[in-house]
N, C-alpha and C positions, 0 to 999 in steps of 0.2 A: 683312455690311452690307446696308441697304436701299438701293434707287435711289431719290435723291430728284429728277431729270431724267431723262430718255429722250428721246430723238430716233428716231423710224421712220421712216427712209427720206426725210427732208425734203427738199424741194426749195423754193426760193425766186427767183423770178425778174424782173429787170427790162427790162424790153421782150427782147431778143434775148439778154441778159445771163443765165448761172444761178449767181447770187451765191450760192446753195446749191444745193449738184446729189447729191441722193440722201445727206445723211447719215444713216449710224447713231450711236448714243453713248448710252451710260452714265455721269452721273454719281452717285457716292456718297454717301448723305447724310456730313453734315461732313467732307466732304474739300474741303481746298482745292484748284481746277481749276483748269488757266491753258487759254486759248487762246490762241497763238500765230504769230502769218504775218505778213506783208506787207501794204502798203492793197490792201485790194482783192479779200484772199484769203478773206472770209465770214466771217470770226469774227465780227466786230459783228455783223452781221446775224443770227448764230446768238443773242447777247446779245438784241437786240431780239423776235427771236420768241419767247425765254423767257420773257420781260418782259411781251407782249402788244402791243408798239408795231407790229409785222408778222405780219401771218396769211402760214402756207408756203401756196403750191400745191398741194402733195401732202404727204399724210404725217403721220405724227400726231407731238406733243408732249405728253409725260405727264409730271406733278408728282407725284410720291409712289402713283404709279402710277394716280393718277388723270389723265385725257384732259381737258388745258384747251386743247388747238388752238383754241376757239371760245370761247374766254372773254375777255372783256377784263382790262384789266393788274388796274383794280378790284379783282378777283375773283382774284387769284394771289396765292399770302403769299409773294411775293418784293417787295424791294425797290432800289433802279437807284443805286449812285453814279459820278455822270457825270463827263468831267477837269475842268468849266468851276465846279462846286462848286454852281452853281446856288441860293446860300443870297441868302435876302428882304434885302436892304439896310437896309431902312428899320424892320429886327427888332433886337432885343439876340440874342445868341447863343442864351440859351435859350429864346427865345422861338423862333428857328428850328429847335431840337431839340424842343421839345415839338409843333412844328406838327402834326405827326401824330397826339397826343392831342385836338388842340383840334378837329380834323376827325371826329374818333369821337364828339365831344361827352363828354371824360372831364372829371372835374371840375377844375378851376383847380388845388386843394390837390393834387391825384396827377399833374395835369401839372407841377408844377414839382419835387415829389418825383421824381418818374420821369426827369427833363431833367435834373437833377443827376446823380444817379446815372448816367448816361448821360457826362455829362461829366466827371465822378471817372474813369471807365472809360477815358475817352482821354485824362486828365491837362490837361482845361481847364477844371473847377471855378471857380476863380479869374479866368474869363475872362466867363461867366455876361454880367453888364452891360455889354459893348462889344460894339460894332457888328460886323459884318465886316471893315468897311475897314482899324479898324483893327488887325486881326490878320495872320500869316505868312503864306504860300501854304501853310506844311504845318501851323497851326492849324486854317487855313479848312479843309483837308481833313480833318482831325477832327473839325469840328465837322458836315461834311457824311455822315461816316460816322457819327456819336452819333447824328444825326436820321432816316439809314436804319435804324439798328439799334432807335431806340426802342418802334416798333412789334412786335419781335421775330419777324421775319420768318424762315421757313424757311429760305433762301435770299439771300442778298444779290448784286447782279449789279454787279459793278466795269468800268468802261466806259472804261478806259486814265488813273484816276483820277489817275496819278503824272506823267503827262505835262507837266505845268505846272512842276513842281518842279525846282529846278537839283540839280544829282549829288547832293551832301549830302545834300541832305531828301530828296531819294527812297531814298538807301540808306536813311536814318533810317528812314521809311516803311516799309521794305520789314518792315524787324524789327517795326517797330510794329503792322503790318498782320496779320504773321503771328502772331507771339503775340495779338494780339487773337481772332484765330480758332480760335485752340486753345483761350481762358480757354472762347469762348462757345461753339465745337463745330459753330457754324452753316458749311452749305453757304455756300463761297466762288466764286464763277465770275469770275475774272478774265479780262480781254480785253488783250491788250500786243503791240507788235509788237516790245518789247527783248525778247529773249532771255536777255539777263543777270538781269533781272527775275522772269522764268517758272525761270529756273533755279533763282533761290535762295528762291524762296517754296510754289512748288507740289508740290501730292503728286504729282501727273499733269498732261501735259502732252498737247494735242493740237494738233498742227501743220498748220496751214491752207497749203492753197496754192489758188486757183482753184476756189473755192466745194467742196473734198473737202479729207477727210484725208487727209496723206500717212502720219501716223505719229501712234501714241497710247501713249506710253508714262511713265514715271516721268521725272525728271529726269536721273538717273545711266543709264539705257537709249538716252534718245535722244543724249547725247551719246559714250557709248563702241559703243554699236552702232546708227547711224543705217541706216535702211533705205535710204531713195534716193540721190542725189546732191541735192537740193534740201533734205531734211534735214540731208545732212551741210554743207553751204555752208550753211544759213541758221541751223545749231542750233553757234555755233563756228568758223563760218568754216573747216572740215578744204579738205585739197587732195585734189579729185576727180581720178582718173587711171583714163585709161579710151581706147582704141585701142589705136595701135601701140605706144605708151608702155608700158602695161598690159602686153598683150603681152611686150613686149623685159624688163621689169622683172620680168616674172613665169618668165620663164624657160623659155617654152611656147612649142611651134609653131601652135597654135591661134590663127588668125586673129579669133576672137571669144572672143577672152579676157574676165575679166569686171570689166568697172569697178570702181576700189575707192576707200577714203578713207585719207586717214591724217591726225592734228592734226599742225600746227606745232610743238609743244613736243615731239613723238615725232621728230623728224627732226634729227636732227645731224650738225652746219654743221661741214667740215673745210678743210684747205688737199688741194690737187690732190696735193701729190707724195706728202701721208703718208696716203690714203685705200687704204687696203691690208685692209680688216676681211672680216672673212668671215662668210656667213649671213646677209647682210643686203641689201636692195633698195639699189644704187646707182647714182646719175649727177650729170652734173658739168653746173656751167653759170658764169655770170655773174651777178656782185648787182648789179641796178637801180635795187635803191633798200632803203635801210636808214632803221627809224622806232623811234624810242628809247622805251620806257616806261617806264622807273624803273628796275625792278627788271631787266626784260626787254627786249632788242630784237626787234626783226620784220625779218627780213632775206626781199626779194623777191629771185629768181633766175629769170634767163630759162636754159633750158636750150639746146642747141644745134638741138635739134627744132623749137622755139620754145616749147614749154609755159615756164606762169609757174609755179612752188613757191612757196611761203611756210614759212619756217623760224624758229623763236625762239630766242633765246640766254638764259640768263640773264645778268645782267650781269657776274656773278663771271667768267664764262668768255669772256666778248666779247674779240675780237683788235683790238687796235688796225689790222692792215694789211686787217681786212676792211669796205671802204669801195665804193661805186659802182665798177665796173668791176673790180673782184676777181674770180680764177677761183677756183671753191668747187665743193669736192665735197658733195654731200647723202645720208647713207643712215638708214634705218629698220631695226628689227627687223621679221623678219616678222611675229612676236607684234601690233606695232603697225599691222597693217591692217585694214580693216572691211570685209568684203565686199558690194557694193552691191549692191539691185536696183532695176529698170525701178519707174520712177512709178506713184503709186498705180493699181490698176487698178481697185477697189471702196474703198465707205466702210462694210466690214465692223469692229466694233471688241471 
């Protein structure tokens, strides 16, 4: 595959602040990318220096292997859908999806040919002659990706687009999003800080923490072999263990034993007298608190050390006598640990 994005070494800074601090990265043409972190943690900011909205400090940014650090947005065949939708009010829909033809000076007859089509393509045909207002929050958002994509941009850059939408439409979204990107093959770079999001739509994911990478990998990597402890808590929410715990639980004399992960759905919730299993990581505490989700409970457990675990049950197997203040045994398969290392230390990728 060709690289249709490159980051060299970027750095982006605001006053004392380095919202981007030396990335590397590879994007592929037509893959769809998520970045994923926390407010604060440079993803957007990596979005806008693509975009042109932010020149880096250091470092270069290449489009198809061409150097547009120094170009403005103008001049970059990408195109920006932002969460707030950003569409004209006082336009009919297609008129806000053809706006991109009508600023090339294309003709009236293939701007309204080409805004159609466009709007077939997201299932809003039909919607053509009404306003914004009165359409969905997840039509408006189609109608603002018909109007980035009319131009046929190399590139499309998604700026936490789903944020607006209550659970439904954004699942909806999520499918419509991605099959959209398969029909047309166009690079996707998404920005989100749900995880659920980045999981179920992206080829690759790269996980922002504090203007670096911590981890750049597929969606199925990062969450069964997270590299750090800040992947494995923010890719999944896994229970980090790492001292004495580690230690005692790994079976070693080694005082610097080494931090590990394990998920909640890998750990199975027992009573005290019949935890008798063998080959397996085990310790006993009290549940502080139990959170019911349908299917599956979350049961929290303070241990006697005081570490907090997180355990899930499905609901087939929930115990009625395990409620706040129950003593519970916790163990894993070894199979089910992820060995962690120390925070990023480069944004090699």
């Amino acid at each position: 595959m060709t690289t249709a994005i490159e980051f060299r070494d970027v750095t982006k800074c605001y006053g004392n602040v380095r919202a981007v601090d030396g990335v590397r990265l590879q994007i592929e043409a037509g893959e769809f990318f998520a970045m994923l972190g926390p407010s604060g943690s440079g993803k957007t900011t990596c979005l806008r220096l693509i975009a042109g909205f932010e020149a880096p400090d250091s470092g270069q940014i290449l489009l198809d292997d061409n150097a547009v650090t120094a170009l403005p947005p103008y001049e970059r065949d990408v195109n920006t859908v932002f969460q707030d939708y950003a569409l004209f009010p006082h336009m009919t829909v297609l008129e806000n999806v053809a706006y991109g033809l009508r600023v090339r000076k294309v003709s009236r007859a293939e701007q309204q040919r080409r805004a159609l089509e466009m709007l077939a393509l997201v299932k809003l045909d039909a919607m053509a002659p009404r306003r914004p207002h009165q359409l969905s929050g997840g039509q408006r958002q189609r109608v603002s990706l018909a109007r980035a994509l009319i131009n046929q941009p190399r590139v499309l850059l998604l700026d936490e687009p789903l944020g607006a939408l209550d659970l439904k439409l954004r699942e909806e979204m999520q499918i419509e999003l991605k099959n959209l990107q398969r029909r047309l093959g166009i690079t996707f770079v998404f920005v989100t800080h749900d995880q659920g999001e980045a999981l179920s739509m992206a080829d690759r994911i790269a996980v922002f923490d504090r203007g670096r990478i911590e981890q750049l990998d597929t969606p199925r990597g990062l969450y069964t072999r997270p590299n750090t402890a800040f992947v494995a808590k923010f890719v999944g929410g896994a229970n980090v263990i790492e001292g004495a715990l580690a230690q005692r639980l790994a079976g070693g004399a080694s005082h610097d034993a080494p931090a590990f992960a394990v998920r909640a759905e890998n750990i199975l919730l027992g009573d005290v007298r019949n935890s008798a299993a063998t080959d397996v990581m085990r310790c006993e505490g009290t549940i502080v608190d139990v959170q019911y989700h349908g299917a599956a409970s979350r049961y929290q457990v303070r241990l006697s050390s005081g570490e907090l675990l997180t355990a899930a049950a499905p609901d087939s197997i929930h115990q009625a006598h395990w409620r706040v203040d129950s003593a519970v045994s916790l163990s894993w398969s070894r199979d089910a640990v992820m060995p962690l290392q120390a925070a990023a230390a480069s944004n090699s990728t």
